[in-house]
MOPAC internal coordinates of N, CA, C and O (Angstrom, degrees):
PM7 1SCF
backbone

  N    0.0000 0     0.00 0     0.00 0    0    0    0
  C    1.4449 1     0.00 0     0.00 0    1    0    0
  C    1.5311 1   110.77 1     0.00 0    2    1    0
  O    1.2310 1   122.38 1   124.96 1    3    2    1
  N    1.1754 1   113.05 1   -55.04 1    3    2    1
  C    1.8433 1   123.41 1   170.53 1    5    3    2
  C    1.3471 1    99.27 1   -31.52 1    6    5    3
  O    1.2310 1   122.24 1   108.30 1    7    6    5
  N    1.3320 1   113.32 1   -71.70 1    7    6    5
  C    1.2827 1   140.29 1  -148.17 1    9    7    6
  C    1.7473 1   104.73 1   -62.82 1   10    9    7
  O    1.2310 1   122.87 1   119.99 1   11   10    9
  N    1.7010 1   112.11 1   -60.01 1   11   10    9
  C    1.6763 1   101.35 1   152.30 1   13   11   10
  C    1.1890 1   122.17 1   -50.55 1   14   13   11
  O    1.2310 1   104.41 1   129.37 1   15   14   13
  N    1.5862 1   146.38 1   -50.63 1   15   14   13
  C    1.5655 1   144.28 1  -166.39 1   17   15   14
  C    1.4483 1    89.80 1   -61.51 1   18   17   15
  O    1.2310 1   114.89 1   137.06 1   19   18   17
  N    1.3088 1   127.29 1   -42.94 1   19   18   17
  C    1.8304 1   117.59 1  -176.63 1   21   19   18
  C    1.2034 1   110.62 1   -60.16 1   22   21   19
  O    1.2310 1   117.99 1   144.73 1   23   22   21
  N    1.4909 1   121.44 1   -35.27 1   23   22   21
  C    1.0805 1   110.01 1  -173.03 1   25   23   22
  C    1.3395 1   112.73 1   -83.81 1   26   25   23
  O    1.2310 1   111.42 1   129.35 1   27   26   25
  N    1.7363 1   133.77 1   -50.65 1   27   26   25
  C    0.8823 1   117.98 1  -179.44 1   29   27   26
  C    1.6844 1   126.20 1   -62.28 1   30   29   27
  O    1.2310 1   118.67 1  -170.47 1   31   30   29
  N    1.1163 1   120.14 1     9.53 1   31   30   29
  C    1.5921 1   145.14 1  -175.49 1   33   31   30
  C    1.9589 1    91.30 1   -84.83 1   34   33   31
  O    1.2310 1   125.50 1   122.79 1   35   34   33
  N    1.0361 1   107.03 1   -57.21 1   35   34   33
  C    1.7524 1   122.15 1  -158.89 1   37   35   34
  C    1.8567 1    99.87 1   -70.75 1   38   37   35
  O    1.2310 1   125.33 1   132.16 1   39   38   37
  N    1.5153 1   107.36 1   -47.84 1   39   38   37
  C    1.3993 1   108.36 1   175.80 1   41   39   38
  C    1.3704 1   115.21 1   -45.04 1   42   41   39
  O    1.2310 1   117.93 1   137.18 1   43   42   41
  N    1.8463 1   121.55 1   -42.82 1   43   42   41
  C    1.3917 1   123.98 1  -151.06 1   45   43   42
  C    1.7341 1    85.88 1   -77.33 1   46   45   43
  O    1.2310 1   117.57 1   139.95 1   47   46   45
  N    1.4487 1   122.24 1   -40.05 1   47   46   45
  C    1.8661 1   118.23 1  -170.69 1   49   47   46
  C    1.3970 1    98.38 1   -98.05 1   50   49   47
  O    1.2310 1   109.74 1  -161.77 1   51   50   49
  N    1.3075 1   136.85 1    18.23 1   51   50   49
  C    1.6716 1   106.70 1  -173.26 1   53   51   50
  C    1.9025 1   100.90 1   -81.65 1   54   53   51
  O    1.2310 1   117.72 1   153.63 1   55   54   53
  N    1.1773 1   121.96 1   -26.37 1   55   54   53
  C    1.2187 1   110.78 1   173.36 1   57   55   54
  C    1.3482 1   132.15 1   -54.88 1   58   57   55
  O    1.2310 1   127.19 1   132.71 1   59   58   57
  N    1.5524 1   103.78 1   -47.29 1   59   58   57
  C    1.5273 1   120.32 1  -169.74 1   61   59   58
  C    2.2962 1    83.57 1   -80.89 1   62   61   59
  O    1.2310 1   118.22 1   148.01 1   63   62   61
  N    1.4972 1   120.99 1   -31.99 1   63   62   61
  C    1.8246 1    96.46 1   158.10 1   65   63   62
  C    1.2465 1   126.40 1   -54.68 1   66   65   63
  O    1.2310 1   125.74 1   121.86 1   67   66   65
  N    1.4636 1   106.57 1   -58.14 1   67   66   65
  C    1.7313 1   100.72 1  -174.35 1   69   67   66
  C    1.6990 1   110.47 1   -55.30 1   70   69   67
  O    1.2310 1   125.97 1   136.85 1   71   70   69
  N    1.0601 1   106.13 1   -43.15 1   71   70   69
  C    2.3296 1   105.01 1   176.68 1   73   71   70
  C    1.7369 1    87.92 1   -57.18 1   74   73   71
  O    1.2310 1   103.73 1   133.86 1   75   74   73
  N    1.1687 1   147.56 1   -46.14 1   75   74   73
  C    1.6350 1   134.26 1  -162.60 1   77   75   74
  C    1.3060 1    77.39 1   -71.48 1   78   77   75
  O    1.2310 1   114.73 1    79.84 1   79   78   77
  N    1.3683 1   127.59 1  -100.16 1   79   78   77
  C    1.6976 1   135.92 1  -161.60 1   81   79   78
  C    1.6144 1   107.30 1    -3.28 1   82   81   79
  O    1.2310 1   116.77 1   131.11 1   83   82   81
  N    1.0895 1   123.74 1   -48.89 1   83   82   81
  C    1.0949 1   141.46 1   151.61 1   85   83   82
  C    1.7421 1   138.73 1   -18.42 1   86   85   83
  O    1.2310 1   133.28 1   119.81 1   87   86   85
  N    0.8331 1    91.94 1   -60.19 1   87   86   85
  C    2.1748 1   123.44 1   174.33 1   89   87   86
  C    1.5836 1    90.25 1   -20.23 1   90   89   87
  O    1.2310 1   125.00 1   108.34 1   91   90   89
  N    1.4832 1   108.00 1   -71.66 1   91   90   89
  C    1.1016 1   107.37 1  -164.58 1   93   91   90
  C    1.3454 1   152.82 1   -64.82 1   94   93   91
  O    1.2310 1   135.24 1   169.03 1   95   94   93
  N    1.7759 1    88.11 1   -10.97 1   95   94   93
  C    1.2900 1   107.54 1  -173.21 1   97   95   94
  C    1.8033 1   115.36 1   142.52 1   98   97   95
  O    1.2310 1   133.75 1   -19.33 1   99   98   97
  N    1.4329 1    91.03 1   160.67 1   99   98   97
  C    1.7949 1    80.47 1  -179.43 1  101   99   98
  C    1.5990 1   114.77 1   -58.37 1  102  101   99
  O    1.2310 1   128.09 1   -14.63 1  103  102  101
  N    1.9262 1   102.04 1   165.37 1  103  102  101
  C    1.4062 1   117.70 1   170.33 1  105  103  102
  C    1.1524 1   109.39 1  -172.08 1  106  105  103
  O    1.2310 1   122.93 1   -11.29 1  107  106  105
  N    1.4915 1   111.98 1   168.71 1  107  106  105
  C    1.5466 1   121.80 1   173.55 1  109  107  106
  C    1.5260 1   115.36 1  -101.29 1  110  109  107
  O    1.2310 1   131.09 1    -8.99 1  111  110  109
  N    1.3387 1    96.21 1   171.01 1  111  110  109
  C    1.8793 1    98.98 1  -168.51 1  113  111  110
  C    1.4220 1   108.75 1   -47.78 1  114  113  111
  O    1.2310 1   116.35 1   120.04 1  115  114  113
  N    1.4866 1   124.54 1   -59.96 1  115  114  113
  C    1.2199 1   122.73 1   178.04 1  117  115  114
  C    1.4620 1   128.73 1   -35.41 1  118  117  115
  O    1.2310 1   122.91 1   135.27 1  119  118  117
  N    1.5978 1   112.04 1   -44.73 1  119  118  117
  C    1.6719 1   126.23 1   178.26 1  121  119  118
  C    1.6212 1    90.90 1   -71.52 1  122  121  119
  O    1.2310 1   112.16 1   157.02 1  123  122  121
  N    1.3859 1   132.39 1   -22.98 1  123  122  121
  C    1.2074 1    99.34 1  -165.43 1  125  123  122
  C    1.6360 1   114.05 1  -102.65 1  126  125  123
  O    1.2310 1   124.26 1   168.76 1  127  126  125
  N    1.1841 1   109.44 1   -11.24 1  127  126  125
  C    1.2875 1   145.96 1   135.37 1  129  127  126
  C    1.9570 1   118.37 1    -2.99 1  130  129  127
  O    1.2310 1   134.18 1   101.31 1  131  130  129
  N    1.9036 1    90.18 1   -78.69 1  131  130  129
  C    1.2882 1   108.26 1  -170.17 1  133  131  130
  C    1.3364 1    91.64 1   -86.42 1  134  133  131
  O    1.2310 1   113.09 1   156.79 1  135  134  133
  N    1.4014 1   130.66 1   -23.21 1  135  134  133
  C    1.2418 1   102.46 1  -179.59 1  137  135  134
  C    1.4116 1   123.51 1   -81.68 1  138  137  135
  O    1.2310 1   111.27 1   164.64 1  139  138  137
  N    1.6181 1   134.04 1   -15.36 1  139  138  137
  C    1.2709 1   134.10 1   152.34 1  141  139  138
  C    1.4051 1   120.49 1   -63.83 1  142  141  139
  O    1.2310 1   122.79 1   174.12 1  143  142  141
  N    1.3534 1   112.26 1    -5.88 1  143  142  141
  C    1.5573 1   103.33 1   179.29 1  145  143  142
  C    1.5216 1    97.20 1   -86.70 1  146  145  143
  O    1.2310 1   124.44 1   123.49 1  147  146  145
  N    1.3423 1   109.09 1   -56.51 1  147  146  145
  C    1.3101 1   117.96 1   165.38 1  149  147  146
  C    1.6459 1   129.59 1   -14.47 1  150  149  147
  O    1.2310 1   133.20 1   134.95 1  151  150  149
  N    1.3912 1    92.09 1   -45.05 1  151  150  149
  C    1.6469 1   103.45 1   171.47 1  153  151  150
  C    0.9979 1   105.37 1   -75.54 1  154  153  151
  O    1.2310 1   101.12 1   134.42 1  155  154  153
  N    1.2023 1   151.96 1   -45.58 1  155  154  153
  C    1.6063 1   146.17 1  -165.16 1  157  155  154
  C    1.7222 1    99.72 1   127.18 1  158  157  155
  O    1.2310 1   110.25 1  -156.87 1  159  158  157
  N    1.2001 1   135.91 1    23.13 1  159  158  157
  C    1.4606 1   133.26 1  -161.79 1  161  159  158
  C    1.5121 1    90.84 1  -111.82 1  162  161  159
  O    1.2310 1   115.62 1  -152.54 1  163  162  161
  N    1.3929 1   125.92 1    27.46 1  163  162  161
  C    2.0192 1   108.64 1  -172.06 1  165  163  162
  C    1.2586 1   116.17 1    37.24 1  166  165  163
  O    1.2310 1   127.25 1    -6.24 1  167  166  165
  N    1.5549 1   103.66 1   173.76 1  167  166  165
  C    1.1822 1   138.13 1  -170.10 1  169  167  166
  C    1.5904 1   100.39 1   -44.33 1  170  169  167
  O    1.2310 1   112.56 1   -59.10 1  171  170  169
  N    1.1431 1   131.65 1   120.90 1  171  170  169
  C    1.8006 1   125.24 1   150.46 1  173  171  170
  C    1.5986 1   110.15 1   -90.40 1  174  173  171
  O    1.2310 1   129.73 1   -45.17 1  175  174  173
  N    1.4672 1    98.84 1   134.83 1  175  174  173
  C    1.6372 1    97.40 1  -170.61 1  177  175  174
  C    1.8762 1    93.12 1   -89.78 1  178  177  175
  O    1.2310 1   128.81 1     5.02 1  179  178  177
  N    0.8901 1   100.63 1  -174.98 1  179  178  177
  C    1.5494 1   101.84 1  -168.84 1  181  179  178
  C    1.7966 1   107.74 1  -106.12 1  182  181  179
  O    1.2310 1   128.22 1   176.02 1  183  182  181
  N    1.3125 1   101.77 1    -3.98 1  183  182  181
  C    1.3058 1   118.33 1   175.82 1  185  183  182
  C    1.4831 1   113.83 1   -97.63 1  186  185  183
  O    1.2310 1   114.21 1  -179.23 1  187  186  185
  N    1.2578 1   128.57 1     0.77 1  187  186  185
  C    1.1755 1   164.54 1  -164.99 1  189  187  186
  C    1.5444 1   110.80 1  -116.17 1  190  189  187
  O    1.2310 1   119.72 1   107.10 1  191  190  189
  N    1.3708 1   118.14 1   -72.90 1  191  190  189
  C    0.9665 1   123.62 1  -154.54 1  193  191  190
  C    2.1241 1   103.21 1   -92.80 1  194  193  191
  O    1.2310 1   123.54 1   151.38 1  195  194  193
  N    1.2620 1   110.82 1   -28.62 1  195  194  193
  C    1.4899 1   122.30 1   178.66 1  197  195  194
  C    1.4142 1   103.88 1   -42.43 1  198  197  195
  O    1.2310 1   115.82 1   113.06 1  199  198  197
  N    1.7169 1   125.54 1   -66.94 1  199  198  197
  C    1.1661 1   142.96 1  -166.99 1  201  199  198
  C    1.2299 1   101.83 1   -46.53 1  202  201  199
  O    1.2310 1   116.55 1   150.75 1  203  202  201
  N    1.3789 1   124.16 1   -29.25 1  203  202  201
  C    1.6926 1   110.72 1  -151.01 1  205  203  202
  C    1.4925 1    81.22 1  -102.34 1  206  205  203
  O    1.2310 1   105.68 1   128.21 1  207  206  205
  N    1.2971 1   144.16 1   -51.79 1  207  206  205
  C    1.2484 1   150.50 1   171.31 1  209  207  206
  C    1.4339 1   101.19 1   -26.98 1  210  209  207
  O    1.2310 1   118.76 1    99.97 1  211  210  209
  N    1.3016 1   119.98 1   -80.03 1  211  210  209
  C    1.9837 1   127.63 1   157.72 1  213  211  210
  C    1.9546 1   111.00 1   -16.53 1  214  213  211
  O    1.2310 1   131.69 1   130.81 1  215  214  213
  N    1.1414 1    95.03 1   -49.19 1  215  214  213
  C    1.7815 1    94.73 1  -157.23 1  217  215  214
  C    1.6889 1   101.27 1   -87.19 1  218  217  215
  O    1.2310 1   120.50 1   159.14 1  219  218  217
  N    1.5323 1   116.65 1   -20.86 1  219  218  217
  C    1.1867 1   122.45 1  -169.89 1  221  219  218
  C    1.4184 1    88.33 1   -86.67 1  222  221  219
  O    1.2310 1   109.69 1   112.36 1  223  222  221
  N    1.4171 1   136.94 1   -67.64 1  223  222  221
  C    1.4348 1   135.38 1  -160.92 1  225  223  222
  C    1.4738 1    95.64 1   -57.49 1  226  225  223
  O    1.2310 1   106.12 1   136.12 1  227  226  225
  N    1.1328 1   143.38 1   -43.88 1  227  226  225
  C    1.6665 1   140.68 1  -150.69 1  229  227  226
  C    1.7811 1    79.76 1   -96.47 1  230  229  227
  O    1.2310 1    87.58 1   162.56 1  231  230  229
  N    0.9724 1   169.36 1   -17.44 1  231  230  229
  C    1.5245 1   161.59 1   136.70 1  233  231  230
  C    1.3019 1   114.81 1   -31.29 1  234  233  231
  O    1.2310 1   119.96 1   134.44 1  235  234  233
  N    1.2999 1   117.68 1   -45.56 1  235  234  233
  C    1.3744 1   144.32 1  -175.61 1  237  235  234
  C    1.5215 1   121.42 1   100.48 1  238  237  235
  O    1.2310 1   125.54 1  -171.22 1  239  238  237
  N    1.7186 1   106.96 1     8.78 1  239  238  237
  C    1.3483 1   101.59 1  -179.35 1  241  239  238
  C    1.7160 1   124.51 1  -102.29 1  242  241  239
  O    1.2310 1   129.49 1  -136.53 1  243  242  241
  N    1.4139 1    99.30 1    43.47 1  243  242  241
  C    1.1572 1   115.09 1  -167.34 1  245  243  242
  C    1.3622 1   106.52 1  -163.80 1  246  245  243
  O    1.2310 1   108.88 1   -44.93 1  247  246  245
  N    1.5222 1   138.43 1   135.07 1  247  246  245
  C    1.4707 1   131.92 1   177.09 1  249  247  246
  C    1.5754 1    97.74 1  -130.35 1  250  249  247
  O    1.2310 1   119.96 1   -44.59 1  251  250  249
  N    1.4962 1   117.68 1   135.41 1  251  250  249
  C    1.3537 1   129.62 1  -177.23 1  253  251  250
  C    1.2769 1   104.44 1   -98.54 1  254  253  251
  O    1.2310 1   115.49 1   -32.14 1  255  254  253
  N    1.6423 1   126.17 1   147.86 1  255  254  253
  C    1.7204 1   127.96 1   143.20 1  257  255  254
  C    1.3433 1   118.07 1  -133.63 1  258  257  255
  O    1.2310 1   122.45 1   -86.33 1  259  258  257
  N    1.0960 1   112.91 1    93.67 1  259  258  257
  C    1.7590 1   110.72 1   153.94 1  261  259  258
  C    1.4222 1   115.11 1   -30.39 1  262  261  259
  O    1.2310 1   125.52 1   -51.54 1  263  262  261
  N    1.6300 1   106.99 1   128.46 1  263  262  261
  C    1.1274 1    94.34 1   176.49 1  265  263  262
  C    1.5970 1    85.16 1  -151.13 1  266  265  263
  O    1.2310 1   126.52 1   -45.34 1  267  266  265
  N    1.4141 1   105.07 1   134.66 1  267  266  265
  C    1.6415 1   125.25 1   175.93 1  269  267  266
  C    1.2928 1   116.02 1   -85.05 1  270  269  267
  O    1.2310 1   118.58 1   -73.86 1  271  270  269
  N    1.3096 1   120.31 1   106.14 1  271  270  269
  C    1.5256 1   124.86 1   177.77 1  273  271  270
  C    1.6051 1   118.57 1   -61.70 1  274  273  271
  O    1.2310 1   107.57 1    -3.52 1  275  274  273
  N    1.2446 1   140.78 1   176.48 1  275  274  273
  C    1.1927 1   154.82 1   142.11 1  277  275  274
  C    1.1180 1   108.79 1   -27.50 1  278  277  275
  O    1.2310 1   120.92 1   101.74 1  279  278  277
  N    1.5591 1   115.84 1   -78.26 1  279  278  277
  C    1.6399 1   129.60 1   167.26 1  281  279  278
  C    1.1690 1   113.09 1  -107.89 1  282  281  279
  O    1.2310 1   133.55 1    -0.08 1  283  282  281
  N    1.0375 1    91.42 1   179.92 1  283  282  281
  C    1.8977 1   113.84 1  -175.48 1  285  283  282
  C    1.8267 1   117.90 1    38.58 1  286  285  283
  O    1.2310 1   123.18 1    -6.81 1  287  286  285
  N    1.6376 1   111.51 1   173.19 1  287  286  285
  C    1.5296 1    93.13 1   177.94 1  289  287  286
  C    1.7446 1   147.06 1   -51.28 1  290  289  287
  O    1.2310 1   114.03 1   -32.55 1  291  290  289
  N    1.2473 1   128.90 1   147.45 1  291  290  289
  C    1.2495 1    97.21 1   168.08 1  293  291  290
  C    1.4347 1   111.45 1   -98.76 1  294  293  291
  O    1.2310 1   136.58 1   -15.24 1  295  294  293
  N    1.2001 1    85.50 1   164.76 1  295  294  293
  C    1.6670 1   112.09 1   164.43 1  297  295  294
  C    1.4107 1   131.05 1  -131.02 1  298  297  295
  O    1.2310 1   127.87 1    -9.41 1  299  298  297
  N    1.6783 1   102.45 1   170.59 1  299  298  297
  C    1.5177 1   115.74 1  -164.86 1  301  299  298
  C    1.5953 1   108.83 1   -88.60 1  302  301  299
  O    1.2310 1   123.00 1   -45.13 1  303  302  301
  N    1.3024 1   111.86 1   134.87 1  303  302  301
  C    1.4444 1   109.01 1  -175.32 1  305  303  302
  C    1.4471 1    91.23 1  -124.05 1  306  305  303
  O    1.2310 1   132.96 1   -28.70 1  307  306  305
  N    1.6056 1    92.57 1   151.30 1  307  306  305
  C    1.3842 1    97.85 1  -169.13 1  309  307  306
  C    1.8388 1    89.49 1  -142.81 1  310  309  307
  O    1.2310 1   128.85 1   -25.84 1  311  310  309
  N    1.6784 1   100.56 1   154.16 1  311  310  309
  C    1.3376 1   121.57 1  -177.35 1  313  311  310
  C    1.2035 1   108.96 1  -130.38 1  314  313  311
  O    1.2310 1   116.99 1    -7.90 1  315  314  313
  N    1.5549 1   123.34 1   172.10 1  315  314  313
  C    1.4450 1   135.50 1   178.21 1  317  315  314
  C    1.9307 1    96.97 1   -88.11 1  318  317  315
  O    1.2310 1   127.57 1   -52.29 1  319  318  317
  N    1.7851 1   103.04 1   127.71 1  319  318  317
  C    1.3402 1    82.03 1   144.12 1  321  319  318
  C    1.5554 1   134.05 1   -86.56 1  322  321  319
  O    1.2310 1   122.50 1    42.18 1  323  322  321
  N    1.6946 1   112.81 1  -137.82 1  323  322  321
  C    1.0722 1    99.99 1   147.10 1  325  323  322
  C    1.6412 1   143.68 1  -117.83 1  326  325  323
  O    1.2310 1   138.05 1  -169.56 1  327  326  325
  N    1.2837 1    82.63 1    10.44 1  327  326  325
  C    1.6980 1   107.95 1   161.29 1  329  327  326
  C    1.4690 1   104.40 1   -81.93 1  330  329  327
  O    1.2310 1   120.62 1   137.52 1  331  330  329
  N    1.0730 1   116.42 1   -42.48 1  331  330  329
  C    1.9541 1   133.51 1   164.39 1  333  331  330
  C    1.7070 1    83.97 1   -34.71 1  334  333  331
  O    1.2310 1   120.59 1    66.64 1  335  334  333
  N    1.1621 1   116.48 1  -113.36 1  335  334  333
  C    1.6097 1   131.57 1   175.90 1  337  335  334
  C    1.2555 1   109.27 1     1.96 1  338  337  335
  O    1.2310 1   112.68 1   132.52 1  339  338  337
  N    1.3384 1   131.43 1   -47.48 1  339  338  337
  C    1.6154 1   122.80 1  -141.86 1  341  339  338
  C    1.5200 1    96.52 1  -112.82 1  342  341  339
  O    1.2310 1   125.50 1   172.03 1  343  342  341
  N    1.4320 1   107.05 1    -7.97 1  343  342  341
  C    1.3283 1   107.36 1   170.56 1  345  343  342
  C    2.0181 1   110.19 1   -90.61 1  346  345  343
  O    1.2310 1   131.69 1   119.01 1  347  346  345
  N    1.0887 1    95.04 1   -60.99 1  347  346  345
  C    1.1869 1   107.26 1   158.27 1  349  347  346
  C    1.7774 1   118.93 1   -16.16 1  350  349  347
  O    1.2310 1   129.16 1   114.65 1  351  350  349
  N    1.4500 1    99.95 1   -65.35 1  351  350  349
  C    1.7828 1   110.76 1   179.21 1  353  351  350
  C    1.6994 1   101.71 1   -66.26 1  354  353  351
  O    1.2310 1   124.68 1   135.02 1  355  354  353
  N    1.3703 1   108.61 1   -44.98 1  355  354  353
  C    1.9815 1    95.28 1  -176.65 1  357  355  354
  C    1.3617 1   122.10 1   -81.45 1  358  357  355
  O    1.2310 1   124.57 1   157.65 1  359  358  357
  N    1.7428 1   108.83 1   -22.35 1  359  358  357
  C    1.7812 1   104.77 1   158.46 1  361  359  358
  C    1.1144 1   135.64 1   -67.06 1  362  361  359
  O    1.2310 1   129.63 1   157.71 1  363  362  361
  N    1.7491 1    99.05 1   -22.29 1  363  362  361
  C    1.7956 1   104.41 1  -178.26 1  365  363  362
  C    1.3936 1    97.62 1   -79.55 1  366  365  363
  O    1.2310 1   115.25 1   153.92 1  367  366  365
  N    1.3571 1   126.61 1   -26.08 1  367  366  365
  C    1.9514 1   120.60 1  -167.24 1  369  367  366
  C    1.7161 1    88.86 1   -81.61 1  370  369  367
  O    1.2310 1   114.34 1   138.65 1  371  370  369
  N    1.3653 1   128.32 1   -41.35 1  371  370  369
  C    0.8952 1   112.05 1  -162.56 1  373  371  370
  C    2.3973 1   111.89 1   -87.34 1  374  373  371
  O    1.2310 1   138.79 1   156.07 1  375  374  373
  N    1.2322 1    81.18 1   -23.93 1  375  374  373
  C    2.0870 1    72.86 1   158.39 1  377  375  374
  C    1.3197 1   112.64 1   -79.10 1  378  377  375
  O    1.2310 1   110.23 1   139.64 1  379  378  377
  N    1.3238 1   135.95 1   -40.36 1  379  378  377
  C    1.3771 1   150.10 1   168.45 1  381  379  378
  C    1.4799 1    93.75 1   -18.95 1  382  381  379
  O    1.2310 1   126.63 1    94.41 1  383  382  381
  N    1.7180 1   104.86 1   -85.59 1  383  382  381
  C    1.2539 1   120.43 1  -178.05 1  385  383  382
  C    1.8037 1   112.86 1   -34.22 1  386  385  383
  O    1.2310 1   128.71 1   117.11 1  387  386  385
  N    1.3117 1   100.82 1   -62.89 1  387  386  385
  C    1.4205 1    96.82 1  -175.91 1  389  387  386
  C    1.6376 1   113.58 1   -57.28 1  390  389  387
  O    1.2310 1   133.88 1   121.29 1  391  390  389
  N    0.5577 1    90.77 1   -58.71 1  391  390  389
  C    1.7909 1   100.86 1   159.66 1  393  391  390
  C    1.3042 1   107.70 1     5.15 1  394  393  391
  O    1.2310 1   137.57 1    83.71 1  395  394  393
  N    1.1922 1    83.56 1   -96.29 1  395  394  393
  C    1.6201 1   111.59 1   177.12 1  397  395  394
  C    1.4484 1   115.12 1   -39.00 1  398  397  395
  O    1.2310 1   124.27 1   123.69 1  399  398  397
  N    1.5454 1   109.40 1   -56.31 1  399  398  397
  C    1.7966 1    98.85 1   159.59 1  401  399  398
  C    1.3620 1   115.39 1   -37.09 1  402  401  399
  O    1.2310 1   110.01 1   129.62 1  403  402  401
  N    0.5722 1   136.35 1   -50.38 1  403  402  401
  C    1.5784 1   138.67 1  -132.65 1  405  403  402
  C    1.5943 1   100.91 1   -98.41 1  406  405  403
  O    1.2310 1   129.98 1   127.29 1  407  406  405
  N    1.3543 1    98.37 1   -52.71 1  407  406  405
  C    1.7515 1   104.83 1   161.00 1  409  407  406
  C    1.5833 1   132.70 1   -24.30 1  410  409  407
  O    1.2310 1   132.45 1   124.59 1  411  410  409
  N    1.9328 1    93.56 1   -55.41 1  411  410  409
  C    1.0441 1   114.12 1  -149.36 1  413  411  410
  C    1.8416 1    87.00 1   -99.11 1  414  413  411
  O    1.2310 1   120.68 1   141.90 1  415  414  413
  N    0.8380 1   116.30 1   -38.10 1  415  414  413
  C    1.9491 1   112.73 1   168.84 1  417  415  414
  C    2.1114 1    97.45 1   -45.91 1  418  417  415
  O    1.2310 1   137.59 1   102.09 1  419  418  417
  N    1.5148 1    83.53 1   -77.91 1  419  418  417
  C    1.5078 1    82.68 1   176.92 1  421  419  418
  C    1.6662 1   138.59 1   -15.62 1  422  421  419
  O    1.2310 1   134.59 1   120.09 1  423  422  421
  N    1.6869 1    89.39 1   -59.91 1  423  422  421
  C    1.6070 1   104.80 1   177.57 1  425  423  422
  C    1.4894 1   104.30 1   -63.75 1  426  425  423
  O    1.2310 1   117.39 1   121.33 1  427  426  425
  N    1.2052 1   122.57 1   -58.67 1  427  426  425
  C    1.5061 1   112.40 1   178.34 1  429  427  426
  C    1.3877 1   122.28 1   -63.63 1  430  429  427
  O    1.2310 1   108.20 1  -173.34 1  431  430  429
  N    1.3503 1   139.65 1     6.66 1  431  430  429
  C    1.2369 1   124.13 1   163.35 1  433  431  430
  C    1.4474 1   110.58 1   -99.02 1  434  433  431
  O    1.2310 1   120.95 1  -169.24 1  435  434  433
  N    1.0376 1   115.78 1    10.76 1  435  434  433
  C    1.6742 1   116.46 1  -161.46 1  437  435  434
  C    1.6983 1    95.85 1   -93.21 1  438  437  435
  O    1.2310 1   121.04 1   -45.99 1  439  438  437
  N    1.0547 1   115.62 1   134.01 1  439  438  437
  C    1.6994 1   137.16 1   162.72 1  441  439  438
  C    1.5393 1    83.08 1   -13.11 1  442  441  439
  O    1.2310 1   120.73 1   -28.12 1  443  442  441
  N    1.0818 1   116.21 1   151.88 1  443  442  441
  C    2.0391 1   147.66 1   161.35 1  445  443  442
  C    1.7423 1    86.36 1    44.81 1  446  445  443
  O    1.2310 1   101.33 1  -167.33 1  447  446  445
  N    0.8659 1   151.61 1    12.67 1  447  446  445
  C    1.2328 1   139.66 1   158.04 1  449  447  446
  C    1.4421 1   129.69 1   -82.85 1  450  449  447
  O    1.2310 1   120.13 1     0.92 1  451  450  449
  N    1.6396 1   117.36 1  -179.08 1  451  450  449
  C    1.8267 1    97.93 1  -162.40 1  453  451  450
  C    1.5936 1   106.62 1   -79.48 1  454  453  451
  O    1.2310 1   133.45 1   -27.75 1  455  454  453
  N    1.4404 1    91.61 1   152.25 1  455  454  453
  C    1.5513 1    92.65 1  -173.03 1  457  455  454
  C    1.8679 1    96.89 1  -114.83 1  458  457  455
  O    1.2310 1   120.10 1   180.00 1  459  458  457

């Protein structure tokens, strides 16, 4: 049960994650991948995480390039635009915000806290 509520928790922000994953610079699904596990967000399956990659680039806040290596497979690298960015800055103020709701419900239902 935990384990679904986490997940359906992760679906509502994985977009406004993959635009953070992002900040730093381009990457491919896999890097962006390890880097949410990295955070503490688990495993992203790639069947999971592809779509949002798809829905973000076709938005325009995201631009893809295949690019074929020397060896081994290629892959799609993807960057922030700057419609990418500006969404990015008003989703993070606006989970922030919610956030903070949610915090602050929280804190007050808890044993010796305000009622």
């Amino acid at each position: 049960m935990a384990a679904e509520r986490r997940s359906s928790w992760l679906k509502g922000v994985l977009d406004l994650l993959v635009l953070a994953s992002l900040t730093g610079g381009e990457s491919y699904g896999y890097e962006i991948s390890k880097a949410l596990a990295g955070a503490g967000l688990g495993e992203i399956k790639g069947g999971t995480l592809y779509p949002v990659l798809n829905r973000l680039e076709e938005a325009g806040l995201l631009v893809g390039e295949f690019r074929a290596p020397e060896r081994g497979p290629g892959r799609r690298y993807y960057r922030l635009t700057d419609g990418g960015r500006q969404a990015l800055a008003e989703q993070s103020a606006s989970w922030l915000e919610f956030h903070a709701a949610v915090t602050t419900m929280l804190n007050s239902a808890r044993p010796g806290g305000p009622s």
